[in-house]
C-alpha positions as CSV (number, residue, x, y, z in Angstrom):
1,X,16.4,-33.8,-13.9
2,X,15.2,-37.3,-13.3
3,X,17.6,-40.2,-12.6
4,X,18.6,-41.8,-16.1
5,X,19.2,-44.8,-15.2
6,X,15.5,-45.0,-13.7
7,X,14.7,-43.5,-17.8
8,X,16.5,-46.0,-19.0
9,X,16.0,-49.3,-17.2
10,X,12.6,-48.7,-15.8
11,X,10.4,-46.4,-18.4
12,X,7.2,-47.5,-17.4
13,X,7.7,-45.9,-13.8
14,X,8.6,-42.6,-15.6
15,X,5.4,-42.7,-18.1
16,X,2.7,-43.7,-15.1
17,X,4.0,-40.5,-13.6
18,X,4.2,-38.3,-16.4
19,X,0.2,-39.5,-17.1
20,X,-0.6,-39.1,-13.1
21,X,0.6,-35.6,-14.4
22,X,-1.8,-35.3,-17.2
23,X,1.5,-35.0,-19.2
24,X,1.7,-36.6,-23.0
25,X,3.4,-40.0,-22.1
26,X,5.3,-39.7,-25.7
27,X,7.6,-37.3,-24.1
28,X,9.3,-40.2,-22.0
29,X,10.0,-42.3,-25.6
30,X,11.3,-39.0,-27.2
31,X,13.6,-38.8,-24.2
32,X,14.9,-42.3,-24.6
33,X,15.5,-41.8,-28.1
34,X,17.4,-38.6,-27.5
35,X,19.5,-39.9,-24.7
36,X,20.3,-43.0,-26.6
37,X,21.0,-40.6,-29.3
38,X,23.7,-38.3,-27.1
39,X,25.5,-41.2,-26.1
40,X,25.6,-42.7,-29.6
41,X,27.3,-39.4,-31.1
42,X,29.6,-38.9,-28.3
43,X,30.7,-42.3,-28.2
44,X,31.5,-41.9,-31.8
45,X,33.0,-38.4,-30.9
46,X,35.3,-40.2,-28.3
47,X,36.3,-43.0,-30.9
48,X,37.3,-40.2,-33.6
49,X,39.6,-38.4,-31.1
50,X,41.3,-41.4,-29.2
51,X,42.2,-42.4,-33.3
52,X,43.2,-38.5,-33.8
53,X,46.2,-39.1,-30.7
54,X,47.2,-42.5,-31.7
55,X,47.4,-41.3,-35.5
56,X,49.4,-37.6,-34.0
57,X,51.9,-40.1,-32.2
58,X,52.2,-42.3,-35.3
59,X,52.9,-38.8,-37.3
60,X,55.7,-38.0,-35.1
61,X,57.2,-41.1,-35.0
62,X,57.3,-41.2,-39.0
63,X,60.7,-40.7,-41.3
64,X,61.2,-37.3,-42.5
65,X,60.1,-38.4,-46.2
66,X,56.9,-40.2,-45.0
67,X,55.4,-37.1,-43.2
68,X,53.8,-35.3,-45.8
69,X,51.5,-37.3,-46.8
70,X,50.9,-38.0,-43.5
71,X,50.2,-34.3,-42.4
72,X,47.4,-34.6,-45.3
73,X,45.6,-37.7,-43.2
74,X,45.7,-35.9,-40.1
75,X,44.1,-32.9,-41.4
76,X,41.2,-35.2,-43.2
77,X,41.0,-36.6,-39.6
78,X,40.8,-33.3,-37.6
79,X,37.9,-32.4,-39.6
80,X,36.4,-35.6,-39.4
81,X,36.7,-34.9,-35.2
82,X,35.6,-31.3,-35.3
83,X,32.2,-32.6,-37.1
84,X,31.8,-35.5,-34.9
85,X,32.2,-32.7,-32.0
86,X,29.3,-30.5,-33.7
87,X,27.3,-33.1,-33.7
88,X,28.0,-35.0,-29.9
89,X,27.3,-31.1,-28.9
90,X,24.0,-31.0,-31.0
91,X,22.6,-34.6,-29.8
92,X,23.6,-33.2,-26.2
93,X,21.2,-30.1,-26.6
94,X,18.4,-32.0,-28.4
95,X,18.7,-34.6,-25.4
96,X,18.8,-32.0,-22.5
97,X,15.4,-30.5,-24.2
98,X,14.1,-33.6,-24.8
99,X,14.8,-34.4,-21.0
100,X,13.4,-31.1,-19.6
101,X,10.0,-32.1,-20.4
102,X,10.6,-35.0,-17.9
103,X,8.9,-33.6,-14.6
104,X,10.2,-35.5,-10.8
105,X,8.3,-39.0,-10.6
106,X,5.8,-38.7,-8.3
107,X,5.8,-40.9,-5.1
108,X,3.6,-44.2,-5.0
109,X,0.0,-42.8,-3.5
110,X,0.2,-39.5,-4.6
111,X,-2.9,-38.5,-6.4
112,X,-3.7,-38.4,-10.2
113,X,-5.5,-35.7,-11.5
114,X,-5.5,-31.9,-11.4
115,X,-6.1,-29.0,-9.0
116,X,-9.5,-30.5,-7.6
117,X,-8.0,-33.8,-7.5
118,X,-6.2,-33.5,-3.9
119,X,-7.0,-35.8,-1.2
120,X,-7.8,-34.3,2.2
121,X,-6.2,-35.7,5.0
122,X,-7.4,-34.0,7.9
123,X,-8.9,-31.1,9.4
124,X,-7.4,-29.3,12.9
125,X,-9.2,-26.9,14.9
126,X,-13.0,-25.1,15.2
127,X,-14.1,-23.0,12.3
128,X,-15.4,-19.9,14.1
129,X,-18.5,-18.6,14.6
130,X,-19.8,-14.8,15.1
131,X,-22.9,-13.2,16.7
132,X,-22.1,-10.8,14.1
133,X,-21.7,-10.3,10.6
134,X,-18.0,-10.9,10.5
135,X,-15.8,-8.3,8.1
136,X,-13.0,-9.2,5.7
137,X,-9.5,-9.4,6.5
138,X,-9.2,-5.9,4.5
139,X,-11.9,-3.9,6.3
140,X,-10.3,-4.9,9.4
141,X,-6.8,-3.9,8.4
142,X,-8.0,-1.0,7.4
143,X,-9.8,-0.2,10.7
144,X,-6.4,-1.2,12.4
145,X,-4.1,0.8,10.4
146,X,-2.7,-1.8,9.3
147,X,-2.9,-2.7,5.8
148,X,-3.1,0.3,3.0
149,X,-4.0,-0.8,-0.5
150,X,-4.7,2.6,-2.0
151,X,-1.3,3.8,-1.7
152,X,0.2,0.6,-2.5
153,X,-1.4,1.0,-6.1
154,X,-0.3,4.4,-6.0
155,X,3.2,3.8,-5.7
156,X,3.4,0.6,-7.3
157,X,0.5,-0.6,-9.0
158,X,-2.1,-3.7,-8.5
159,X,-1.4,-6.5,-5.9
160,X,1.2,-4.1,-4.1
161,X,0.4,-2.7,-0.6
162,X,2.0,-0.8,2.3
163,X,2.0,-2.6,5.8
164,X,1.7,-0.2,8.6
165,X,1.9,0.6,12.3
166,X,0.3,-2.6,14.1
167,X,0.3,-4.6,10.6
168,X,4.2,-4.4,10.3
169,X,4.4,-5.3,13.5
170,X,2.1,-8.0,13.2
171,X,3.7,-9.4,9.8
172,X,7.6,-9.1,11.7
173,X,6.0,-10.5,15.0
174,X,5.2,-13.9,13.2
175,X,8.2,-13.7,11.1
176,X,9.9,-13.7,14.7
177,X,8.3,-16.7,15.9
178,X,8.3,-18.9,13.1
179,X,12.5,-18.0,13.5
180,X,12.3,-19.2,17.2
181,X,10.6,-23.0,15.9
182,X,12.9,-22.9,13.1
183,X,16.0,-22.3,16.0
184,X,14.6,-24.6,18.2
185,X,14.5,-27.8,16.0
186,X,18.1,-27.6,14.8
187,X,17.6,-25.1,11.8
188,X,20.3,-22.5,10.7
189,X,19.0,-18.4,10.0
190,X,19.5,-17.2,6.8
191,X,19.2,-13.9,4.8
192,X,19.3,-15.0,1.1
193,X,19.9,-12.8,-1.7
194,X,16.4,-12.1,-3.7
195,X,18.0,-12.0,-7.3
196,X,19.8,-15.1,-9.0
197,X,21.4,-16.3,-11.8
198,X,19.2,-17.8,-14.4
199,X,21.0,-21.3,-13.9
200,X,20.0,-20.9,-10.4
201,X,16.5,-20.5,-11.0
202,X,16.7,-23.2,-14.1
203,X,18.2,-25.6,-11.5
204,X,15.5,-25.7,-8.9
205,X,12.2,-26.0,-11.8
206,X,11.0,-22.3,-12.0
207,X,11.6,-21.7,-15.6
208,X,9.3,-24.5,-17.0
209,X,5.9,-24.0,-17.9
210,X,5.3,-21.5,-14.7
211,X,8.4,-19.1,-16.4
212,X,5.7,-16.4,-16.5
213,X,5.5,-16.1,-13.3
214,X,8.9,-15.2,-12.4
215,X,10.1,-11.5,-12.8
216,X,13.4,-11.4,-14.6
217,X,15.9,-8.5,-15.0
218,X,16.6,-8.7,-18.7
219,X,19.1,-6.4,-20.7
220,X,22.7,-5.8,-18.5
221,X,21.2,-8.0,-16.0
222,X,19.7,-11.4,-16.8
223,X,19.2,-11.8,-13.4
224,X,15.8,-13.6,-11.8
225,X,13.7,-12.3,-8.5
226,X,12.9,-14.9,-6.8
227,X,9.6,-16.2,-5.5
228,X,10.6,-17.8,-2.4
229,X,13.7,-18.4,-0.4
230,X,13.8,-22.0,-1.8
231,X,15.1,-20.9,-5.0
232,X,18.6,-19.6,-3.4
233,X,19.0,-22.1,-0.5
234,X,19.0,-25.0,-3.2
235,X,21.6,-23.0,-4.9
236,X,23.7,-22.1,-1.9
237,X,25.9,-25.6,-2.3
238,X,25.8,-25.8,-5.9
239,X,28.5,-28.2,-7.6
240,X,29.6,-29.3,-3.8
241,X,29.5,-32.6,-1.9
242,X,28.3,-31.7,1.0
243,X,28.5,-33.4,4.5
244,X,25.3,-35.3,5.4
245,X,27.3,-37.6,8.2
246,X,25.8,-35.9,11.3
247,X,22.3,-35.5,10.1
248,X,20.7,-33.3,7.3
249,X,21.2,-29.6,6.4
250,X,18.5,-27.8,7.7
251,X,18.3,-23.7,6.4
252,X,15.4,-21.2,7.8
253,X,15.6,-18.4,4.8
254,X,14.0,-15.0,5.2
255,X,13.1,-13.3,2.0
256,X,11.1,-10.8,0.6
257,X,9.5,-12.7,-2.4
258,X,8.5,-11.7,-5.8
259,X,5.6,-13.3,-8.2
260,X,3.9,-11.8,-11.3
261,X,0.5,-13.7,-10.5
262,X,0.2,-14.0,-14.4
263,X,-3.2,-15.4,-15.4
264,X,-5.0,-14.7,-12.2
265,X,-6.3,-11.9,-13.8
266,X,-10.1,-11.2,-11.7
267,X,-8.9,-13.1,-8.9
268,X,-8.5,-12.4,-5.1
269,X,-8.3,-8.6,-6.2
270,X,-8.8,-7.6,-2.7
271,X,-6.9,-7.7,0.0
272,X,-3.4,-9.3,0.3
273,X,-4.3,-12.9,-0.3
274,X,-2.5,-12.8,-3.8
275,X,-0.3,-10.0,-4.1
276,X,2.9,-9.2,-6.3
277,X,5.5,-8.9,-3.2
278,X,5.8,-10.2,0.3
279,X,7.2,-11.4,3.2
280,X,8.5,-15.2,3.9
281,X,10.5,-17.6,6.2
282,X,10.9,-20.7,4.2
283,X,12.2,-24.0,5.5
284,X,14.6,-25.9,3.2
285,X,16.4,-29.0,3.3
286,X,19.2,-31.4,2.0
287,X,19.2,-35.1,3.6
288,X,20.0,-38.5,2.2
289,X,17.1,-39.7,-0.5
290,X,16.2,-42.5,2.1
291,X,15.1,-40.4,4.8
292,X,13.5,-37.3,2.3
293,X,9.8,-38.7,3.3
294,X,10.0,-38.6,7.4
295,X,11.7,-35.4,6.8
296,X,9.0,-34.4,4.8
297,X,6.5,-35.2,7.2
298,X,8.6,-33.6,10.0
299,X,8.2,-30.0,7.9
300,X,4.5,-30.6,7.8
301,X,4.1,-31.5,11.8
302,X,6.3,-28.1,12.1
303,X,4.2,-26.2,9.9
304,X,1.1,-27.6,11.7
305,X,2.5,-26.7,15.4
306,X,2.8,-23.2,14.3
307,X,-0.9,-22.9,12.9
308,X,-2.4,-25.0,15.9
309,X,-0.5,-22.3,18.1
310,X,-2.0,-19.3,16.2
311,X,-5.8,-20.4,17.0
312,X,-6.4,-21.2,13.2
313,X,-8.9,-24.1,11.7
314,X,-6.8,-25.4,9.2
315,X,-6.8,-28.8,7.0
316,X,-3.6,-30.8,5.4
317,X,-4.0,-32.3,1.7
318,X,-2.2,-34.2,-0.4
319,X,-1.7,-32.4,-3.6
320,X,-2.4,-34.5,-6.7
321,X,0.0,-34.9,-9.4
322,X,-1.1,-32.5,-11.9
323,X,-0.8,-29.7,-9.4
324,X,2.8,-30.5,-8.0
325,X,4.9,-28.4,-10.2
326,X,8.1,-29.9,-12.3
327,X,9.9,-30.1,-9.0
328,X,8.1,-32.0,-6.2
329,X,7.6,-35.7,-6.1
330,X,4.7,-34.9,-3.5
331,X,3.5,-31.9,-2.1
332,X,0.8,-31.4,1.1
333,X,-0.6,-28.0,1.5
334,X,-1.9,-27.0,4.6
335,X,-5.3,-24.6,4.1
336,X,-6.4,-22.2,6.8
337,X,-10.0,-21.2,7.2
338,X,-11.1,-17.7,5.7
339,X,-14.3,-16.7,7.5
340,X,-15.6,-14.1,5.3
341,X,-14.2,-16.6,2.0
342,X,-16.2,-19.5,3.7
343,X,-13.3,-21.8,2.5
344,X,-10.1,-23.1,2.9
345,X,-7.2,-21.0,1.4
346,X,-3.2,-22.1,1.5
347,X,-1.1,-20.6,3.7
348,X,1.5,-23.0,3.5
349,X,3.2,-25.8,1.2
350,X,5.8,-28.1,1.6
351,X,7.5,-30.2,-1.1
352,X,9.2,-33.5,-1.0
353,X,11.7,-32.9,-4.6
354,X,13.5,-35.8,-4.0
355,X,17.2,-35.8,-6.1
356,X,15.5,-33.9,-8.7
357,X,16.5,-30.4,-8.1
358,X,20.1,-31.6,-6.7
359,X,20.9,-33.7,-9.7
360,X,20.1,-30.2,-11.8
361,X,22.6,-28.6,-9.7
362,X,25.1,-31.2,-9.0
363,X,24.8,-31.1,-5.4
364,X,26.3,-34.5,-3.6
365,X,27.1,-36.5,-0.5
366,X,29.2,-39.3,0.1
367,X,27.1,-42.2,1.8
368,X,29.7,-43.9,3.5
369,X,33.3,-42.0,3.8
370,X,35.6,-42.7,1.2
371,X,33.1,-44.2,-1.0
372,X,31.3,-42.9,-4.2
373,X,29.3,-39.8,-4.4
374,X,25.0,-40.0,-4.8
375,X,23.0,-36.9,-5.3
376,X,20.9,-35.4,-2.0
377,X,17.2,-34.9,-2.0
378,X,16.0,-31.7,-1.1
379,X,12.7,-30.4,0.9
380,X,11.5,-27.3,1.1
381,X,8.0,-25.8,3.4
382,X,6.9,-22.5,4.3
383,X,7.0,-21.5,8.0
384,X,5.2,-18.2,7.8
385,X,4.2,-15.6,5.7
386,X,2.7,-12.8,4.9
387,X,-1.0,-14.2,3.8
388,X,-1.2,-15.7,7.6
389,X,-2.6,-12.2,8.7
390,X,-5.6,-12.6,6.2
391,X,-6.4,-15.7,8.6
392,X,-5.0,-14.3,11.9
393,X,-7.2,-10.9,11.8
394,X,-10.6,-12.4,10.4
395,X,-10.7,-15.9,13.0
396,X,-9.6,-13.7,16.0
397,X,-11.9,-10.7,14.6
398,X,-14.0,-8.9,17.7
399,X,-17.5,-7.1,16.7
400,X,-15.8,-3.8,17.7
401,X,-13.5,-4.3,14.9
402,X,-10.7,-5.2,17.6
403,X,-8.9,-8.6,17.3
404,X,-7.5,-11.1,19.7
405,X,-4.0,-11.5,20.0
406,X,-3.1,-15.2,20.1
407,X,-0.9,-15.6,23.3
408,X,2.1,-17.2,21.4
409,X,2.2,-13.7,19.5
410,X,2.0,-11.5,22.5
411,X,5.7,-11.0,23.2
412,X,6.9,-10.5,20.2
413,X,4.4,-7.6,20.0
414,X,5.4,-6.2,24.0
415,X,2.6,-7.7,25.3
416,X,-0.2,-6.6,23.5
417,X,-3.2,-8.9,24.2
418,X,-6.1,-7.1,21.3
419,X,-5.2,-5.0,18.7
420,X,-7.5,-1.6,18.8
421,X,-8.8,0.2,15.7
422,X,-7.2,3.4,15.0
423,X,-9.6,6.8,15.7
């Protein structure tokens, strides 16, 4: 949920976002109108009800003879509340809808536009180059041992797999270190729970227009798997006021993650680069709104330490508006070089939300003790995950089929400088 006041006292500021969007800009008048609407009805709400108490004290204060007739008023008057009531709570629902189709303002400089529209920022690292004709991160996986999609499908259908021998150890080896820069730079382990409660999932922007990628547990349930670790660390401190006073609240969350991939029907069929289930560390946190943009940047400069270290060729953009998601003021993405692919493909993402998700979920801090509450801004960025091995296996590819173990890996696989194919 946006900042009302912003809504209300500085409307242009929501509408050039909500066009830097490609959005409809009528949506932010219709919010207005609604909002101005809510507090109309409940203020008339309010009004009816303080008259209800003073008229109830003036009832019981009345002689014995003059009560009757009185009784008769205060009925009229209770119905008079009760409707008022319906309708504060039907101006409420008509504004929260109206509001919902409000996305976060984007930050000054983020691009306009779509998907294409991002602005590159800068590129890190050698693309290789083979003396040989260089295989896809599949075939090699395959020749490993490591990755088996026939018996994923088998078991579970498209976009599942099974990863074995050196690829689970490859996939919990990375896992590993991305835990060890996450400990090192002040951030706290977690093991989230992968199924929430829909106002969970509401709260941090999943269930807008990308609903249909979420899988949800209807029926006894109505519970939500989640696609990322994100969506339960932003509801770990729910409702709280939380203590910002010796720096931000930095979470590392493991999770396996879940994502139905709807309407990417025909693409990236092979391999593992989009697949219904895997593996991720995610980075989240909840600092003042002032500093939100250096600790965004400090995400990305982790993110990018752990990439440089793995060997990869990798660029940074800036995402453009219309690809942010409801969620993210800004958003970089950081692309790693797919030889066989002869592009760039994200492997990781890191979002600047501002107070948007917070102000959905009521979570607060007190900027100077004793003093009044303001909503956090939260950050969230991926550390590792499981599509880094379509990158790690086909840069550091061998024409034996062998691969190159990059030497910040090693001990967290015992040592183990090339991984062999299998006989």
């Amino acid at each position: 949920m946006i900042d009302l006041a912003l809504l209300r006292d500085q409307p242009e500021i929501v509408r050039r976002s909500q066009a830097a969007r490609g959005h409809d800009v009528s949506t932010v008048d219709a919010a207005i109108e609604a909002d101005r609407s809510r507090r109309a009805a409940l203020t008339a709400f309010e009004d009816l009800r303080a008259e209800q108490n003073a008229f109830g004290k003036q009832v019981a204060k009345a002689p014995k003879e003059e009560k009757a007739g009185l009784v008769a008023q205060a009925k009229e008057l209770a119905d008079r509340v009760k409707q008022a009531q319906q309708a504060s709570n039907a101006a409420a629902d008509a504004a929260a809808s109206a509001l919902a189709l409000i996305e976060n303002v984007v930050i000054d400089g983020v691009p306009a536009g779509g998907e294409a529209d991002f602005v590159e920022l800068r590129r890190v690292g050698e693309t290789p180059v083979f003396s040989f004709e260089p295989r896809d991160h599949l075939e090699i996986g395959e020749k490993l041992g490591a990755i088996d999609m026939e018996r994923g499908a088998k078991v579970s259908g498209a976009r599942f797999y099974f990863l074995k021998g050196i690829g689970a150890r490859l996939e919990i080896a990375l896992m590993n270190l991305a835990l060890d820069k996450a400990l090192q730079n002040g951030f706290t382990p977690m093991i989230v729970p992968t199924l929430v409660r829909p106002e969970i999932m509401q709260g941090t922007g999943f269930l807008g227009e990308h609903a249909d990628e979420v899988y949800h547990l209807d029926k006894d349930d109505d519970l939500y798997l989640v696609g990322t670790s994100e969506v339960p660390l932003a509801g770990y401190h729910k409702d709280e006021i939380v203590d910002l006073s010796a720096g931000p609240l930095r979470y590392a969350g493991w999770s396996t993650c879940y994502r139905r991939e709807a309407g990417s029907y025909g693409k990236d069929t092979r391999g593992i680069i989009r697949v219904h289930q895997f593996n991720k560390l995610e980075m989240f946190v909840y600092t003042t709104p002032e500093a939100a943009e250096q600790e965004h940047l400090r995400l990305v400069a982790l993110q990018e330490e752990m990439l440089t270290a793995l060997g990869l060729s990798y660029r940074v953009i800036d995402v453009a508006a219309g690809d942010l998601g409801s969620s993210a003021a800004r958003k970089y993405d950081i692309e790693a070089w797919v030889p066989t692919q002869g592009a760039f493909r994200e492997l990781t993402s890191t979002s600047n939300c501002t107070t948007f998700q917070a102000r959905r979920l009521d979570i607060r801090h007190r900027a100077e003790a004793g003093g009044r509450t303001e909503h956090v801004a939260t950050l969230n960025g991926t550390l590792a995950t499981t599509r880094w091995i379509v990158a790690l296996l086909e840069t550091h590819q061998q024409e034996d089929g062998s691969v190159r173990v990059p030497e910040v890996l090693r001990p967290y696989l015992g040592g183990l400088e090339v991984l062999e194919p299998v006989a």
